[in-house]
N, C-alpha and C positions, 0 to 999 in steps of 0.2 A: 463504207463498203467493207472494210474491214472488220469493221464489228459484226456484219451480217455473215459472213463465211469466208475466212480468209485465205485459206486453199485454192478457193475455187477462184480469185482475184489473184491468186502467186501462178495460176496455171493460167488464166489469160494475159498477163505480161508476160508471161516469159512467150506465148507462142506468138501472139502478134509483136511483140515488141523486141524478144530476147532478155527481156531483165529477168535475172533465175537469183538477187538479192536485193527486193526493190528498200531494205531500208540501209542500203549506201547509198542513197539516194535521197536529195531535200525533199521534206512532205509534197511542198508546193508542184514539183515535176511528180512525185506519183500521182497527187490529184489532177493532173494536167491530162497522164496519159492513161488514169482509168476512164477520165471525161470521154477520152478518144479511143476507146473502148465501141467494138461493133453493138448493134444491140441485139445478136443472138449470141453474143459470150456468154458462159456458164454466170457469169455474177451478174451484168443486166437481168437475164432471164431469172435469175432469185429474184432479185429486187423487185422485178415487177411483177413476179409472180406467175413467172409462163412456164411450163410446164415443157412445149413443144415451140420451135421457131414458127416464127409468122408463117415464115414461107411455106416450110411443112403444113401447117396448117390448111393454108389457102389451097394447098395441092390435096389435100385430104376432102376440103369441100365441094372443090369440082370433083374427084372421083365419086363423092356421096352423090352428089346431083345428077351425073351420068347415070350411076346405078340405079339413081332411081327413075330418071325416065326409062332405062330401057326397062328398068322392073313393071312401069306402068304398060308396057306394053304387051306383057307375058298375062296369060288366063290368071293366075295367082294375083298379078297386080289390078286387075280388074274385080279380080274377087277380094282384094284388101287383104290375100293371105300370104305369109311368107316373106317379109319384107328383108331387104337387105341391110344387115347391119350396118352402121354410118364410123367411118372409121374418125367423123373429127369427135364421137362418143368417146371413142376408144382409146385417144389419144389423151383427150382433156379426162378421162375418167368419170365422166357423167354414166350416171346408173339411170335406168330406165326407171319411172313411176311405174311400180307394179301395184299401188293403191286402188285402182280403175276397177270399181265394178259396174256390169253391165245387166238392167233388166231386160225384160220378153215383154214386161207392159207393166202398164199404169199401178195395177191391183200389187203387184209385187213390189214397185217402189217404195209404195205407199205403209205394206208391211216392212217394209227393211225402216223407213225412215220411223215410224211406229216404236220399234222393235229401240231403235237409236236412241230415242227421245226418252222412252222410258212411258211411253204408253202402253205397251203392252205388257 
């Protein structure tokens, strides 16, 4: 833990525990009480590589969920336009795939994919 960020493990003892100099202390008791460390502390949440605590999270995807049934319920949502942003996107950083394209028919696909291959 220390090798991974050592700050960010000097600021969760000292708040859950009060240690503000944990090497006056035997290794064995800091590894004891970084063990005992919450798992939304800044150095869990490195380690594992979360970005946002669980529970945030979890809170961000029922709000997504709600949003989106009541969106299915508005003429936009029926028309598939105007979708509401998803805040667990927003939180984890996920970018939306703007690669999507969309043909009108067959005759057009057929050019694009052509076009792709190196037939035309």
């Amino acid at each position: 833990m220390i090798s991974v960020d050592e700050d960010a493990l000097i600021c969760d003892l000292a708040e859950t525990y009060q240690i503000y100099n944990y090497r006056q202390l035997p290794p064995l008791s800091v590894a004891v009480f970084s063990l005992g460390l919450r798992d939304d502390s800044r150095i869990k949440m490195k380690l594992n590589g979360q970005q946002v605590p669980l529970k945030i999270l979890l809170l961000a995807g029922i709000s997504d969920k709600l949003s989106t049934l009541i969106w299915f319920q508005t003429e936009d949502g029926q028309k598939g336009r105007n979708r509401p942003a998803m805040l667990t996107d927003l939180l984890t950083n996920k970018e939306k795939d703007n690669d999507v394209i969309a043909f009108h028919s067959g005759e057009e696909f057929e050019k694009e994919r052509q076009r792709l291959i190196g037939g035309d």
